[in-house]
LOZA-221297 format. One record per residue: residue in one letter; z, x, y of N, C-alpha, C, O, CB in turn; residue number from 1. Coordinates in Angstrom, 3 decimals. Glycine has a CB too. Layout:
BEGIN
A	Z	X	Y	Z	X	Y	Z	X	Y	Z	X	Y	Z	X	Y	NUM
...
REM end
This chain:
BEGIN
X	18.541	-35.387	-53.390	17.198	-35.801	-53.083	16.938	-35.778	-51.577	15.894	-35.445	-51.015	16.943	-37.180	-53.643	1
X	18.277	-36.267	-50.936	17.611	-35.679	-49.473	17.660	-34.795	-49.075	16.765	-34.668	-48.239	17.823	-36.020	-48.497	2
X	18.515	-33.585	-49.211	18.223	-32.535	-48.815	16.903	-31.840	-49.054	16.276	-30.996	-48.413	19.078	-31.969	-49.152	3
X	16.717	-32.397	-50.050	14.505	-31.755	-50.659	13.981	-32.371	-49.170	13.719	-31.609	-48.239	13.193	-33.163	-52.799	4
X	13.905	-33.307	-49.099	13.207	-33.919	-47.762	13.539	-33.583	-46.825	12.671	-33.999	-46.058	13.227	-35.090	-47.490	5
X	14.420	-32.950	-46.131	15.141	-32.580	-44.764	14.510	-31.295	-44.512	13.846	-31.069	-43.500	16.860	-32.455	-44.799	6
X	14.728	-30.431	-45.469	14.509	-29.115	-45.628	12.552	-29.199	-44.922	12.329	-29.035	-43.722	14.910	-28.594	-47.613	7
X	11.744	-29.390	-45.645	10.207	-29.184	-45.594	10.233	-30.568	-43.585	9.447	-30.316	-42.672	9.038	-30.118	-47.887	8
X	11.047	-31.519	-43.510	10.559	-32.248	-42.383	11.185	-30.967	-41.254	10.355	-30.389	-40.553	11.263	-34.087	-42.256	9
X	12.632	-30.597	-41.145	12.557	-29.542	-40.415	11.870	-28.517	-40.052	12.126	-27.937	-38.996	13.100	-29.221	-40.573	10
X	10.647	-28.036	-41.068	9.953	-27.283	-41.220	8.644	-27.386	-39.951	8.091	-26.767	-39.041	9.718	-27.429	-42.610	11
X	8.682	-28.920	-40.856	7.309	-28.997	-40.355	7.118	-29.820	-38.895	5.996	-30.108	-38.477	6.459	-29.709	-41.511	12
X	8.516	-30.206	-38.080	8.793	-30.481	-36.281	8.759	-29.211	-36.007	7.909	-28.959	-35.153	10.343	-31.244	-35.606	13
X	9.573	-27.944	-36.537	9.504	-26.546	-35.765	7.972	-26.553	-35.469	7.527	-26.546	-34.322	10.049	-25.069	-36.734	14
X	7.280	-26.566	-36.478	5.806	-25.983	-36.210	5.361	-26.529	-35.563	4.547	-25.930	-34.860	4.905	-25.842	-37.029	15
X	5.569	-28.212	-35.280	4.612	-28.667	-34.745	5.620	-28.577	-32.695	5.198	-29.053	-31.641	4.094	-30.431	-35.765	16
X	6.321	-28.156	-32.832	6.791	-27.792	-31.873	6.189	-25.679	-31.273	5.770	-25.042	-30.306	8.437	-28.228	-32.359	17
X	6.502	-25.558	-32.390	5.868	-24.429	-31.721	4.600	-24.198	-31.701	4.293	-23.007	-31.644	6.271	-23.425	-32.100	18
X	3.461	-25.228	-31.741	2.580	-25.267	-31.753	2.067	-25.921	-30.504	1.081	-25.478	-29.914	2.391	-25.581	-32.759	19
X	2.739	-26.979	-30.099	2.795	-27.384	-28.716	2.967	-26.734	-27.342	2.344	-26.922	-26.297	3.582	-28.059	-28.736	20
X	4.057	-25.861	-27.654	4.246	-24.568	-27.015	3.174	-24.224	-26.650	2.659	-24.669	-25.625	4.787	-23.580	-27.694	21
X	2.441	-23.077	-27.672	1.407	-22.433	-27.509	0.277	-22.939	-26.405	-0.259	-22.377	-25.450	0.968	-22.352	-28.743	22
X	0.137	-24.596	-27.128	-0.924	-25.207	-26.410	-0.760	-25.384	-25.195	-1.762	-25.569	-24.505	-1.257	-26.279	-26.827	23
X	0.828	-25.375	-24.460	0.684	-25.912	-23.098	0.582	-24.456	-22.728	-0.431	-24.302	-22.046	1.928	-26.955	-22.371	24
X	1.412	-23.020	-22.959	1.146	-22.062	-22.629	-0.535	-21.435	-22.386	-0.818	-20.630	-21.499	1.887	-21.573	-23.414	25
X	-1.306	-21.879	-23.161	-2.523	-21.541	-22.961	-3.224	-22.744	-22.022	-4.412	-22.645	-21.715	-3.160	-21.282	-24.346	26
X	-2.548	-23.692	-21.660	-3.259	-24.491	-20.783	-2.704	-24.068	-19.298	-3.246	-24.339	-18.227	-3.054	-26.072	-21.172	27
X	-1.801	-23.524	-19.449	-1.415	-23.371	-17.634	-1.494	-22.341	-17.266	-0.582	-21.960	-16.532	-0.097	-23.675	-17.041	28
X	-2.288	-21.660	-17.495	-2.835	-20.667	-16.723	-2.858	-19.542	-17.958	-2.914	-18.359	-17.622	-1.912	-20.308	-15.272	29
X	-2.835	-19.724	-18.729	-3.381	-18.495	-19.957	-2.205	-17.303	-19.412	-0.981	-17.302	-19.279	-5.569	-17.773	-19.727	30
X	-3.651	-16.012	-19.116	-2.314	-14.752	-18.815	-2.138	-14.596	-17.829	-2.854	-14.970	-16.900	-2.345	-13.384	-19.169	31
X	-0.768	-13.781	-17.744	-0.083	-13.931	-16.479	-0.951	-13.390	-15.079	-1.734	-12.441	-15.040	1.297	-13.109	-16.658	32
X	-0.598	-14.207	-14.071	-1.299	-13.361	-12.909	-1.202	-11.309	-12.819	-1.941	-10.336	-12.670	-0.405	-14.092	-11.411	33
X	0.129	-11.632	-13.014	0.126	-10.053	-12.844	-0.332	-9.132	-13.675	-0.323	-7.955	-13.315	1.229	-9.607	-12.718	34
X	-0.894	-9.559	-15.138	-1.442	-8.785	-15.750	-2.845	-8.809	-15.371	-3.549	-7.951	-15.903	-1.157	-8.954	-16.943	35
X	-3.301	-9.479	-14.698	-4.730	-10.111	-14.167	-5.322	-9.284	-13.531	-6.373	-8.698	-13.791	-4.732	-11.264	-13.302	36
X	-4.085	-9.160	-11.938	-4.157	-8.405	-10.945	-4.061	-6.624	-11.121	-4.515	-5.776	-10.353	-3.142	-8.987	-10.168	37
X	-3.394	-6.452	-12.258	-2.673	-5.396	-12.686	-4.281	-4.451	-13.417	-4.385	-3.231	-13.290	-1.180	-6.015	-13.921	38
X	-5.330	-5.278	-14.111	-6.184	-5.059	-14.332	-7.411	-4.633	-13.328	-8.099	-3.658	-13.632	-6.187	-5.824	-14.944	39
X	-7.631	-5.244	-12.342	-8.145	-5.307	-11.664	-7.970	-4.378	-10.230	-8.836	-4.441	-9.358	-8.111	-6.344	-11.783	40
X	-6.877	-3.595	-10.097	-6.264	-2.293	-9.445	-6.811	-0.991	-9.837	-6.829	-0.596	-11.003	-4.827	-2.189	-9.741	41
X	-7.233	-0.372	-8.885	-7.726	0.856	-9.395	-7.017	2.337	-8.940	-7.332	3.470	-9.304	-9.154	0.832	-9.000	42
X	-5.987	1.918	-8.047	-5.552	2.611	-7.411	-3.543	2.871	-8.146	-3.405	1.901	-8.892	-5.998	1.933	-5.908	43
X	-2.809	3.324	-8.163	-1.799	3.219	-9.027	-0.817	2.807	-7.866	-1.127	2.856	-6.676	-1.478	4.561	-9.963	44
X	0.841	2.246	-8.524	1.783	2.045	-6.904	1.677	2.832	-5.965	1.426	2.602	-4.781	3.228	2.122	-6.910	45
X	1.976	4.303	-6.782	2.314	5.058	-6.478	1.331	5.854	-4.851	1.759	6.243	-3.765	2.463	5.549	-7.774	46
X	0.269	5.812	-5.298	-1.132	6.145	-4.129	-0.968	4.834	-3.198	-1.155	5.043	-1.999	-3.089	6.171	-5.007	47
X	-0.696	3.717	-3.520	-0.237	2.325	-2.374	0.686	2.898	-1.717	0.498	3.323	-0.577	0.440	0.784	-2.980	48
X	2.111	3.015	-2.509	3.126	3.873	-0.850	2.618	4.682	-0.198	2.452	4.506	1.009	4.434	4.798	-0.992	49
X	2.142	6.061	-0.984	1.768	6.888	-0.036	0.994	6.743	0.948	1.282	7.312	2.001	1.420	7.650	-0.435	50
X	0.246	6.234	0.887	-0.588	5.408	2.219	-0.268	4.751	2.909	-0.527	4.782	4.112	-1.413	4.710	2.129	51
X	0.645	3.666	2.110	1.842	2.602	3.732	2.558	3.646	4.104	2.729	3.524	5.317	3.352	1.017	3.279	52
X	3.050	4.569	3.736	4.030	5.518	4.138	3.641	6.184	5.198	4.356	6.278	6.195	4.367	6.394	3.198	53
X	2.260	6.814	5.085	1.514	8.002	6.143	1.105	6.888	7.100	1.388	7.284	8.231	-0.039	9.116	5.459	54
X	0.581	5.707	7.151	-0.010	4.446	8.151	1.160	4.345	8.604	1.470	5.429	9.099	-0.703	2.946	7.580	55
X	1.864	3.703	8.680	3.689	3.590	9.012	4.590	4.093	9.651	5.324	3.731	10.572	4.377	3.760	8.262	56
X	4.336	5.749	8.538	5.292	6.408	9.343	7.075	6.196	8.485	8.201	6.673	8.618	5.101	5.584	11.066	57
X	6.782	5.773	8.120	8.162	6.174	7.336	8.563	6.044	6.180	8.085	6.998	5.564	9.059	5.723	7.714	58
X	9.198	5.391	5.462	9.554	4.668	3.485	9.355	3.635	3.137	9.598	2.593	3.746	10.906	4.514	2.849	59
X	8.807	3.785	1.938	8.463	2.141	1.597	10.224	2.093	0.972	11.061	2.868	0.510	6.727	1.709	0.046	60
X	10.046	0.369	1.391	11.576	-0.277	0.284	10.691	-1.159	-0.587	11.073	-1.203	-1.756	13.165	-1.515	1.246	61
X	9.701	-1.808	-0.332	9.505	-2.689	-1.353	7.916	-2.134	-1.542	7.250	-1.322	-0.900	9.826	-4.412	-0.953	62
X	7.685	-2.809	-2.511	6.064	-2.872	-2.744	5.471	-3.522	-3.862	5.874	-3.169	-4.970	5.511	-1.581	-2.865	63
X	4.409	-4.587	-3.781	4.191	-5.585	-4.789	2.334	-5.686	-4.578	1.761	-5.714	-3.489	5.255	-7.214	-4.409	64
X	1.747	-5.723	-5.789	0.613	-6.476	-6.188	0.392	-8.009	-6.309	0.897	-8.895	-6.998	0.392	-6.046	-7.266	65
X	-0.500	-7.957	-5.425	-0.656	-9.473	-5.018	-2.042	-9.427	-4.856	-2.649	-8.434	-4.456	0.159	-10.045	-3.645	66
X	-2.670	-10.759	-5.241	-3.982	-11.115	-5.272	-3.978	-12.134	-4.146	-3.141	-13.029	-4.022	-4.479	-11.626	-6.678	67
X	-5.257	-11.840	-3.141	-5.235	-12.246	-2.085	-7.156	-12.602	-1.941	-8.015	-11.855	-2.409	-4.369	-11.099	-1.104	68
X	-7.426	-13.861	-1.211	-8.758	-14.123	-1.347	-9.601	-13.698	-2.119	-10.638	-13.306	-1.584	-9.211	-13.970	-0.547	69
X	-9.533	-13.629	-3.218	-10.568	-13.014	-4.595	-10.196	-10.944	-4.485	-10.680	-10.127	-5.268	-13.057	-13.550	-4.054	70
X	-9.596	-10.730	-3.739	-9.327	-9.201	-3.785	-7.886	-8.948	-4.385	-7.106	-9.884	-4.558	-9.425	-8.525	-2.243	71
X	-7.603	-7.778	-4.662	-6.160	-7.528	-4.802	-5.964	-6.482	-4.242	-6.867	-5.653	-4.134	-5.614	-7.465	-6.037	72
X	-4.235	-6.200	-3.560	-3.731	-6.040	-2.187	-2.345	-5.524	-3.060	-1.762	-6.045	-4.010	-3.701	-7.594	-0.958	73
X	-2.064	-4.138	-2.222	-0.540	-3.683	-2.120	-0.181	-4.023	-1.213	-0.504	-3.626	-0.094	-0.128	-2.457	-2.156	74
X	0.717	-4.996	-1.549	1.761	-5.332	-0.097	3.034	-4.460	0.017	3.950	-4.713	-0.764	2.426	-7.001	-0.112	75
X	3.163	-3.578	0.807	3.545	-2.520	0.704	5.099	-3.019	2.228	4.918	-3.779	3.180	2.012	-1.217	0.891	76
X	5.836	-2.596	2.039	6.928	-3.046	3.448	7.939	-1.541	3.780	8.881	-1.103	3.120	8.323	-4.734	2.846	77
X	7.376	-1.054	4.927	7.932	0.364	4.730	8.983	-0.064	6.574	8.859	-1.001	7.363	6.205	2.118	4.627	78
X	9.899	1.145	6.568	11.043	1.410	7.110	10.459	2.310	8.661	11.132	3.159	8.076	12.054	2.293	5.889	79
X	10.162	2.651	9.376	10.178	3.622	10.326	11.256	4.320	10.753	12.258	3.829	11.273	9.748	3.204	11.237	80
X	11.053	5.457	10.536	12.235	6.252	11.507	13.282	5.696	12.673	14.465	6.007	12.814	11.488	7.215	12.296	81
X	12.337	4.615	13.603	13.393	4.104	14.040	13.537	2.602	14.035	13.249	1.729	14.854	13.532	4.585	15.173	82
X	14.168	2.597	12.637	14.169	1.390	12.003	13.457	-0.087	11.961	13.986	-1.186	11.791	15.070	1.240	12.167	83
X	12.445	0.162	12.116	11.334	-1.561	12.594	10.893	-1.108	10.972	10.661	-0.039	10.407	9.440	-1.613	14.478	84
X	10.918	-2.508	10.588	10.032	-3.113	9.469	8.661	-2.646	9.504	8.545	-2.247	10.663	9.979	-4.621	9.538	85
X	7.429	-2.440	8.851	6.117	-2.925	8.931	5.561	-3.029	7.380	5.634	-2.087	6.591	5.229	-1.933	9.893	86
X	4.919	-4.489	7.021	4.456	-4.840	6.519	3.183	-4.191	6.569	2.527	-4.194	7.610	4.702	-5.776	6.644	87
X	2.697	-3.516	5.299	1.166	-2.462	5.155	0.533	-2.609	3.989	0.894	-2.153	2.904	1.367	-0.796	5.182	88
X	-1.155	-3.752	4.401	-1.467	-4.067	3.347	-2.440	-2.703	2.498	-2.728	-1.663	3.092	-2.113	-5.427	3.635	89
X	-2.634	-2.839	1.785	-3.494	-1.469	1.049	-4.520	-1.830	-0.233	-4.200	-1.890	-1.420	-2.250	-0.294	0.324	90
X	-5.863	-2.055	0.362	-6.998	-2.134	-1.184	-6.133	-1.625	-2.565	-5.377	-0.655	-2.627	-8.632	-0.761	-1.019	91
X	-6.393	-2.338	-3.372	-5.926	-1.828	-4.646	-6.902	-1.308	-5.332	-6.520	-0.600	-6.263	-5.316	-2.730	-5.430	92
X	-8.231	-1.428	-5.178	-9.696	-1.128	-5.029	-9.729	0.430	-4.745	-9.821	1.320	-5.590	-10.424	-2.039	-3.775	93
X	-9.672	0.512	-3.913	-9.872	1.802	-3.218	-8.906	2.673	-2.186	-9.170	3.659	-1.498	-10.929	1.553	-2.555	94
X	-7.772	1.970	-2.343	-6.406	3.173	-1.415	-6.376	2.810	0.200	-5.493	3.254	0.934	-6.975	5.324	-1.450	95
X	-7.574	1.846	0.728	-7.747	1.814	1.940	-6.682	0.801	2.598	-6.307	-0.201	1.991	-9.123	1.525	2.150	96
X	-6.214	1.144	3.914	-4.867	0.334	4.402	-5.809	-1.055	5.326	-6.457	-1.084	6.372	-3.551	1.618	5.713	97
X	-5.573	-1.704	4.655	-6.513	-3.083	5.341	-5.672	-3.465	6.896	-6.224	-3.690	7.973	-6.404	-4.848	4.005	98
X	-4.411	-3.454	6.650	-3.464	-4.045	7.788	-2.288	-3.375	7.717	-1.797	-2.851	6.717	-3.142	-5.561	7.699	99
X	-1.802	-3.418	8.954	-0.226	-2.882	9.300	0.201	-3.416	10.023	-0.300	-2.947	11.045	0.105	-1.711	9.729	100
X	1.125	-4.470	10.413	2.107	-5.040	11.630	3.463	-4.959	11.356	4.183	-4.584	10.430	1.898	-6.527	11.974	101
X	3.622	-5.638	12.941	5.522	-5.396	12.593	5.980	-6.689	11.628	5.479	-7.801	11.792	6.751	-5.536	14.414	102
X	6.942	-6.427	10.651	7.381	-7.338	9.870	8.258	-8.528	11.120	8.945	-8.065	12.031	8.361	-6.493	8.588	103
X	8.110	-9.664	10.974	9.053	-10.144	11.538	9.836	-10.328	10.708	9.803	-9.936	9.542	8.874	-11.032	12.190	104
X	11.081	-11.308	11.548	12.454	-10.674	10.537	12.156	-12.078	9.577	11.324	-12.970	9.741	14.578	-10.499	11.495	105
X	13.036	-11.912	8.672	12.824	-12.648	7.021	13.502	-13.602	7.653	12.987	-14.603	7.156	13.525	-11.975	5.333	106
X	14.497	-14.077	8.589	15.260	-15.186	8.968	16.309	-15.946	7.918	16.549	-17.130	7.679	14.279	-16.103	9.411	107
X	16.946	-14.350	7.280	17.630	-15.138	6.038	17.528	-15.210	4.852	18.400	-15.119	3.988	17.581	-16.093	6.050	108
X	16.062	-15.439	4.739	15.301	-15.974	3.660	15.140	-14.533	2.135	14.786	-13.356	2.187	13.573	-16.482	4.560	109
X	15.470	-15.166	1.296	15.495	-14.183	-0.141	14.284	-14.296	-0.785	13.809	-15.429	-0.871	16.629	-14.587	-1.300	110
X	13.423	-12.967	-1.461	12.258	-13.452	-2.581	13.501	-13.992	-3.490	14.726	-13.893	-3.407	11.019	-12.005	-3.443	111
X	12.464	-14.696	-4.524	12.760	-15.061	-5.779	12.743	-13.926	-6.787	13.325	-13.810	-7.865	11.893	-16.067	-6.140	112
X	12.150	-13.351	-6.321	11.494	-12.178	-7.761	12.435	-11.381	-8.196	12.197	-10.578	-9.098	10.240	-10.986	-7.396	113
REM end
């Protein structure tokens, strides 16, 4: 007789557990930023390097979509020939290079990503 009862109460904490789930998932922020931002790009990675690359002057190593004051932005971090960093931002809108400076150095410091 208890196993009849164990069986359907296990049942019915999963659900109400995975139902909780759901609810906090849709309360903190629904979908992910990057699918957000990812939408909202009109330009592909690929046209972002090439543009930090030719502004620059040399290779991208990294490059990330990031939403920045209601716009979204390739943050693009390319290499120069003779080796200086520069950080090169790029419309995701339209291909245009908004900014280019010298990266200062990371001081150590690791992304998370």
């Amino acid at each position: 007789m208890k196993s009849k009862i164990t069986i359907p109460a296990l049942l019915v904490a999963a659900g109400i557990a995975t139902a909780g789930g759901l609810a906090f998932a849709k309360t903190s922020g629904g979908e992910n930023d990057a699918v957000a931002d990812l939408a909202k790009a009109k330009i592909t990675l690929v046209q972002a390097v090439s543009a930090a690359e030719a502004q620059a002057g040399g290779k991208a190593t990294k490059a990330e979509l990031e939403g920045e004051r209601g716009t979204v932005v390739f943050d693009v971090e390319v290499v120069t020939a003779d080796n200086k960093v520069v950080d090169v931002k790029v419309d995701a809108a339209d291909g245009k290079v908004l900014s280019s400076k010298l990266d200062q150095a990371d001081r150590g410091e690791k992304d998370d990503d």
